[in-house]
C-alpha positions in Angstrom: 5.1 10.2 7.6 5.2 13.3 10.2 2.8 15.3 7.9 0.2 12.0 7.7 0.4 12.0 11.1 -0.3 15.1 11.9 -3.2 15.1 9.9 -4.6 11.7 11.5 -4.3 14.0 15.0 -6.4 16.9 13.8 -8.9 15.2 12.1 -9.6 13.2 15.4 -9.4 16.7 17.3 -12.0 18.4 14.4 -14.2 15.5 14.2 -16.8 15.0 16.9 -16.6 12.4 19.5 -19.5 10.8 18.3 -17.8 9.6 15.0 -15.0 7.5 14.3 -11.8 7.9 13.2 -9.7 5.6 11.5 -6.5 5.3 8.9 -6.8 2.6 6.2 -4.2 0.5 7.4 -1.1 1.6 9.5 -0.4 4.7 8.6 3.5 4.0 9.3 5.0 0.7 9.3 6.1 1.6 12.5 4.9 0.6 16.3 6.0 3.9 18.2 3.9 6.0 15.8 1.4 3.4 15.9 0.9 3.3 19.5 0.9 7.0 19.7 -2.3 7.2 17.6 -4.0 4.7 19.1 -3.6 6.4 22.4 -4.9 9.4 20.3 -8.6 7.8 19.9 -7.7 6.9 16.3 -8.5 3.8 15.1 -7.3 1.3 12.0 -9.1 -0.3 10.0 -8.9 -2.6 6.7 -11.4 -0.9 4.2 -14.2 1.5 4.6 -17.1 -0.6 5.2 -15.6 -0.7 8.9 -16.9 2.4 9.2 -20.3 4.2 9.1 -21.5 7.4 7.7 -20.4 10.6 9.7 -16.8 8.7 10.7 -13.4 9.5 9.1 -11.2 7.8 7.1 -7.3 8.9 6.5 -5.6 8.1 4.0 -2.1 7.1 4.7 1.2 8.4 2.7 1.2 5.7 0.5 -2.0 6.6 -1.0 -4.9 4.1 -1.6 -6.9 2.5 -4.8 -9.0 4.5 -6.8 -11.9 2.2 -5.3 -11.4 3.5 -1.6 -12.6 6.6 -2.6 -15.7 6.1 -4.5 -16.8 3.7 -1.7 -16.2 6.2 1.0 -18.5 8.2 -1.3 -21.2 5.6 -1.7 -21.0 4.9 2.4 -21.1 8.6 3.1 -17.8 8.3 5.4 -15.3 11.4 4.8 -11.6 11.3 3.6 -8.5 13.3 5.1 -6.0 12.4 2.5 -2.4 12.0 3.6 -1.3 10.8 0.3 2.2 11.7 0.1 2.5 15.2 -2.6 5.3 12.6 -4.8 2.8 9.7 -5.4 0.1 11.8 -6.1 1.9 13.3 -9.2 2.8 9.8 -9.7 -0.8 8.4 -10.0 -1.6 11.9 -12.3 1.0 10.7 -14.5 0.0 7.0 -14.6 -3.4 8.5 -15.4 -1.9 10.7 -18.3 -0.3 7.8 -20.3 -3.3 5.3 -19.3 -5.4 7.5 -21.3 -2.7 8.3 -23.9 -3.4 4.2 -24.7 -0.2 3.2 -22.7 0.1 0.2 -20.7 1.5 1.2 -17.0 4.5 -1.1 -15.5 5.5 -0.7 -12.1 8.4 -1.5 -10.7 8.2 -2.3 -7.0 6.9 -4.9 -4.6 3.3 -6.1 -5.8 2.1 -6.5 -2.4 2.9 -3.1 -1.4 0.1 -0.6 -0.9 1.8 2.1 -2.7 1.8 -0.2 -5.7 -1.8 -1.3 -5.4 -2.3 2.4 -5.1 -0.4 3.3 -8.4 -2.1 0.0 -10.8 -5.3 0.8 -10.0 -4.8 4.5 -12.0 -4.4 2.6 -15.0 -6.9 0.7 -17.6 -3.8 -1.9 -18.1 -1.4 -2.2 -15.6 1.1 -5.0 -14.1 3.5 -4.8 -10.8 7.3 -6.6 -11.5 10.1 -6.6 -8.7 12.6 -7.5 -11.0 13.8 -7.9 -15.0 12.5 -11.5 -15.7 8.8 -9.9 -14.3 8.7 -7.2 -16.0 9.6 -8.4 -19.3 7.6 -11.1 -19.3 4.9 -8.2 -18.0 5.7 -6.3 -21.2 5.3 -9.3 -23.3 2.0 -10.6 -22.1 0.5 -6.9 -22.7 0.3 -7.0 -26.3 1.2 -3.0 -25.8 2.5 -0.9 -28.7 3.2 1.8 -25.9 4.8 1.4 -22.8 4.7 3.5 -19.7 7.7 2.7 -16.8 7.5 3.9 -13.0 8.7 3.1 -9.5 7.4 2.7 -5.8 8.8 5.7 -4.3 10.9 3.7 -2.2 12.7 1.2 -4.4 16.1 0.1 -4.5 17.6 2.6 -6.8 20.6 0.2 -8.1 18.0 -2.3 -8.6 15.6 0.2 -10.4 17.9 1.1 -13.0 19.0 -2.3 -13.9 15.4 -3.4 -14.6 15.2 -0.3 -16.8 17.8 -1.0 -19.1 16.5 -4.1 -19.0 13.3 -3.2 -20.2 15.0 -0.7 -22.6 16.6 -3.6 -24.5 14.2 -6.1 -24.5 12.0 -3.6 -26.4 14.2 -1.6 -28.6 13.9 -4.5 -31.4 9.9 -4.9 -31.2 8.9 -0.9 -32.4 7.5 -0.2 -29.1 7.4 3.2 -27.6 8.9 3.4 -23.9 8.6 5.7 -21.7 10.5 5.5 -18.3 9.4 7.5 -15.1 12.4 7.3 -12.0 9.7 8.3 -9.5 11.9 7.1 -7.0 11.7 9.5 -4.1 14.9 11.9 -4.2 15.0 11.1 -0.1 14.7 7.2 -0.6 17.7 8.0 -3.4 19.6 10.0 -0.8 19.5 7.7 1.8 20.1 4.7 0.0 23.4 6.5 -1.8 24.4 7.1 1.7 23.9 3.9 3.4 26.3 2.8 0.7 28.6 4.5 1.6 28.8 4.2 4.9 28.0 0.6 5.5 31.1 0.1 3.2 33.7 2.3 5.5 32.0 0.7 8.8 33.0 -2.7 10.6 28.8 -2.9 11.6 26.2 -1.0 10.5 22.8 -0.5 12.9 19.5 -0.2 10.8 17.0 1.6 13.3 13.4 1.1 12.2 10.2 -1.6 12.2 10.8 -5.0 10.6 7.5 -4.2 8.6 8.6 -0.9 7.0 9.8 -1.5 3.2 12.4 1.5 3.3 14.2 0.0 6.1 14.2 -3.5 4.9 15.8 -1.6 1.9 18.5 -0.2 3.9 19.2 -3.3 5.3 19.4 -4.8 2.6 22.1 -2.1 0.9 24.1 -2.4 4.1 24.2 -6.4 3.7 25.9 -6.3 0.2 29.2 -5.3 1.9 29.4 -8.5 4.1 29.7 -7.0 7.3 27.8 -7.6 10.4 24.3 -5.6 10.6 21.8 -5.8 12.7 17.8 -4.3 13.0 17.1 -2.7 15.6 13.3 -1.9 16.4 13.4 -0.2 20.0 16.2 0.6 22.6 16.4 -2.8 24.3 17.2 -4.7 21.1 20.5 -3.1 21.7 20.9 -5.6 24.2 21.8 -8.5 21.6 24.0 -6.2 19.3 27.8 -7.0 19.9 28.6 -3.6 19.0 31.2 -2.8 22.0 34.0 -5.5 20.7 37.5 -4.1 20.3 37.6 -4.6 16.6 34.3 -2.4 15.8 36.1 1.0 15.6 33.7 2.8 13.0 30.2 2.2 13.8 27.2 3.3 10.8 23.7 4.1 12.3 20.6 4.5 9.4 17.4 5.0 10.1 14.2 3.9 7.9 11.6 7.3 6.2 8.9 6.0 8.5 11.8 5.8 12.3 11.2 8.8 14.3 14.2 10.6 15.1 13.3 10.7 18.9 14.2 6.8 18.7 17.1 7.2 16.7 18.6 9.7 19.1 17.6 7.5 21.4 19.6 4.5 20.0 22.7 6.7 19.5 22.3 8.1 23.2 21.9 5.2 24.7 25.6 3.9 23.3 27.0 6.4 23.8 26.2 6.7 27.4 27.3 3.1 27.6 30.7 4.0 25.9 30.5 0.9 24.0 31.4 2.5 20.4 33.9 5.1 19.6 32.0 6.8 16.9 28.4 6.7 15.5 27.4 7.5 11.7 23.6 9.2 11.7 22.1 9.3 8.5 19.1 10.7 10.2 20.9 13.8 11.5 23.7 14.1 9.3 26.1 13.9 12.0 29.7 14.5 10.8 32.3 12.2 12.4 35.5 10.7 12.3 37.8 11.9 9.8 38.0 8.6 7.3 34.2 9.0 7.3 33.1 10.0 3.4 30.4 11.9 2.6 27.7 11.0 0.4 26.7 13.9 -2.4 24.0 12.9 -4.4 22.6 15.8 -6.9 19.0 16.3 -6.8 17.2 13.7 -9.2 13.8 14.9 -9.9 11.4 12.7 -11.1 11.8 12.9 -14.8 10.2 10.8 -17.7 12.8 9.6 -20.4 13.1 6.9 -22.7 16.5 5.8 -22.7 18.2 6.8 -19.1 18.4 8.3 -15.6 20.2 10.7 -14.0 22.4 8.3 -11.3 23.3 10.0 -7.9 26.9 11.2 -8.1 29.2 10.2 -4.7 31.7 12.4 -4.2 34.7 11.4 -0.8 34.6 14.4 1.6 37.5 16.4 2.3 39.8 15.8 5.0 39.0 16.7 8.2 39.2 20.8 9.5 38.9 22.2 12.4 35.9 21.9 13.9 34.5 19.3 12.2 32.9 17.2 14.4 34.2 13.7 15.4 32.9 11.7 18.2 29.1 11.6 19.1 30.2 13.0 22.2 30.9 16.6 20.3 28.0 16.0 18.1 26.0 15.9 20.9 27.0 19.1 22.5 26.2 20.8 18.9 22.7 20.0 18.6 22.2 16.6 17.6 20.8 15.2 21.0 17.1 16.1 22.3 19.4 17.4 25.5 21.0 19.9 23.5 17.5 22.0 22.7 15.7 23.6 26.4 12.0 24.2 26.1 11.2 27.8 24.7 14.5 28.0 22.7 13.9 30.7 19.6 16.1 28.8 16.9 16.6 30.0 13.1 15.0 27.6 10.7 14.1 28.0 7.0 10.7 27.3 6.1 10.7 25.0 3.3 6.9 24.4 2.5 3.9 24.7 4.4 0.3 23.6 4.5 -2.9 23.7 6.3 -0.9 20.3 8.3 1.3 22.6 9.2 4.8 23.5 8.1 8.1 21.2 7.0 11.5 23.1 8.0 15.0 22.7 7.6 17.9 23.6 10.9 21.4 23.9 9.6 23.4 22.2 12.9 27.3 22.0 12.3 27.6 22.7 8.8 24.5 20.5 7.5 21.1 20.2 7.4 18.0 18.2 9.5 14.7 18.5 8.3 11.7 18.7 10.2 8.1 19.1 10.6 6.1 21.4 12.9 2.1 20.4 13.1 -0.2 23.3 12.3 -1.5 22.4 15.9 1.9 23.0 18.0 2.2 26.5 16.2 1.7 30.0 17.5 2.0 33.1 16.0 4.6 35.4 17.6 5.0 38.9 16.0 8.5 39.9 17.4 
């Protein structure tokens, strides 16, 4: 989401003010990043013919139909392209086994834009959110050969059932199946640990916009243990969370791809300042606390085409507490994870992990684990010492 961003803002600081610019849709399922566009001068519209010859178009993470782009052709309007690196492969391979004569399945929410994205790759494709779809998806096709992916952001316990599903309902009918877990190895991360924690927690807090499928995700994961959880979309919405009674000792925080981590730092500062909760679990920064507090390892699944499993993420409990470890928010503050912690002009050591013309994606290794982060191409200077 930061690196679409990024390239929304310097496309709108390259492109003259003459022309418009414009991301198909929202280019985050989230207000705050919204609103900071807007203010920007960028604009959001439905489909290209909003637009005239000269203006530009961006192209949000989750990619867009194959039809967007020959229109923008036809109507002379130009394309940035923030299609996230993942679906792209994604729609190269959906192309590959559409033209191998392989009907494409999908596995995701058919309204989604990433989905619409990925079916319109293929000469004969279907979307199924669950096993009773998708068989009767498989069915209907008439298809000898069979060609299985995901929306990057599915529920990977979910995913997996509606594979073997899939895997049995065709075993007896000499098809050829093909299964693609394209579910992003973040979206698998976070999911494995909001698991985790929402099941050692007496409330978990899901930090992101009501709109945004990966959070709705996480909610959903945090729900399945039966304990009080509750959306929060801005600071005030703490307001209505009961989160400072005397029997909520361990308190989880997750945070949707598409939150910022300004407002998640923000939510977990503002309790903490109210000394309503003893401890707070960050997914988004990795925070380590309290020592009953397991942590989630999940090897690195990458997307791999198979026809009879997936590699599942492996949870490992975390050792007991040393010293040092961090265990209140009030310690994990003081070690980095609070926008106080960093002062303006502070030379940190980062590792770069990739870079583009957008700009460059980092990781900063704070108390024993990792936060990633993105620096736009924009905000960078060159410094030779």
């Amino acid at each position: 989401m930061e690196r679409a961003v990024a390239i929304a803002l310097k496309a709108r600081e390259e492109t003259s003010s003459n022309h418009k610019v414009a991301t198909l849709g929202r280019i985050a399922h989230n207000d705050f990043v919204q609103r900071r566009l807007t203010e920007a001068g960028i604009g959001c519209v439905d489909s290209p013919e909003s637009l005239s010859a000269g203006d530009v178009l961006v192209i949000s993470a989750h990619g867009a139909p194959k039809s967007v782009y020959s229109e923008c052709r036809k109507l002379g309007i130009l394309v940035r392209d923030a299609t996230c690196p993942n679906i792209v492969k994604i729609h190269e391979k959906i192309d590959f086994y559409s033209n191998s004569d392989y009907f494409v399945l999908v596995i995701g929410d058919p309204t989604h834009r990433e989905v619409a994205a990925d079916i319109s790759y293929a000469a004969a494709s279907a979307a199924a959110g669950n096993a009773s779809d998708a068989e009767g998806a498989v069915s209907e096709s008439g298809a000898r050969n069979v060609f299985v992916c995901a929306q990057t952001t599915f529920d990977t316990k979910k995913f997996n059932l509606i594979a073997e599903s899939i895997q049995n309902f065709v075993k007896n009918e000499n098809k050829t199946l093909v299964i693609l877990n394209s579910i992003c190895y973040t979206t698998i991360r976070k999911q494995a640990e909001a698991r985790e924690l929402s099941s050692i927690a007496d409330m978990t807090i899901v930090v992101g916009d009501p709109k945004s499928s990966n959070t709705q995700k996480l909610l959903g994961i945090a729900s399945e243990n039966r304990k009080p959880v509750y959306l929060v979309e801005k600071v005030s919405d703490l307001r209505s969370v009961a989160y400072n009674k005397t029997n909520i000792t361990k308190l989880a925080v997750l945070a949707g791809a598409s939150t910022p981590k300004e407002l998640t730092m923000e939510v977990i500062y503002t309790m903490e300042q109210n000394k309503n909760a003893d401890t707070a679990i960050d997914v988004n920064t990795e925070a380590k606390v309290e020592e009953a507090v397991a942590e989630t390892v999940t090897e690195e699944v990458k997307a791999d085409e198979t026809k009879v499993e997936a590699k599942a993420e492996e949870v490992k409990p975390r050792a007991k507490k040393k010293d040092g470890d961090i265990t209140t928010m009030e310690e994990a503050m003081k070690a980095g994870f609070a926008p106080r912690s960093y002062r303006e002009n502070q030379r940190v050591k980062v590792t770069v992990e990739s870079v583009d013309q957008t700009g460059v994606n980092v990781s900063l290794n704070l108390g024993g684990k990792n936060d990633a982060g993105f620096i736009a191409a924009s905000e960078m200077e060159l410094d030779g010492s």
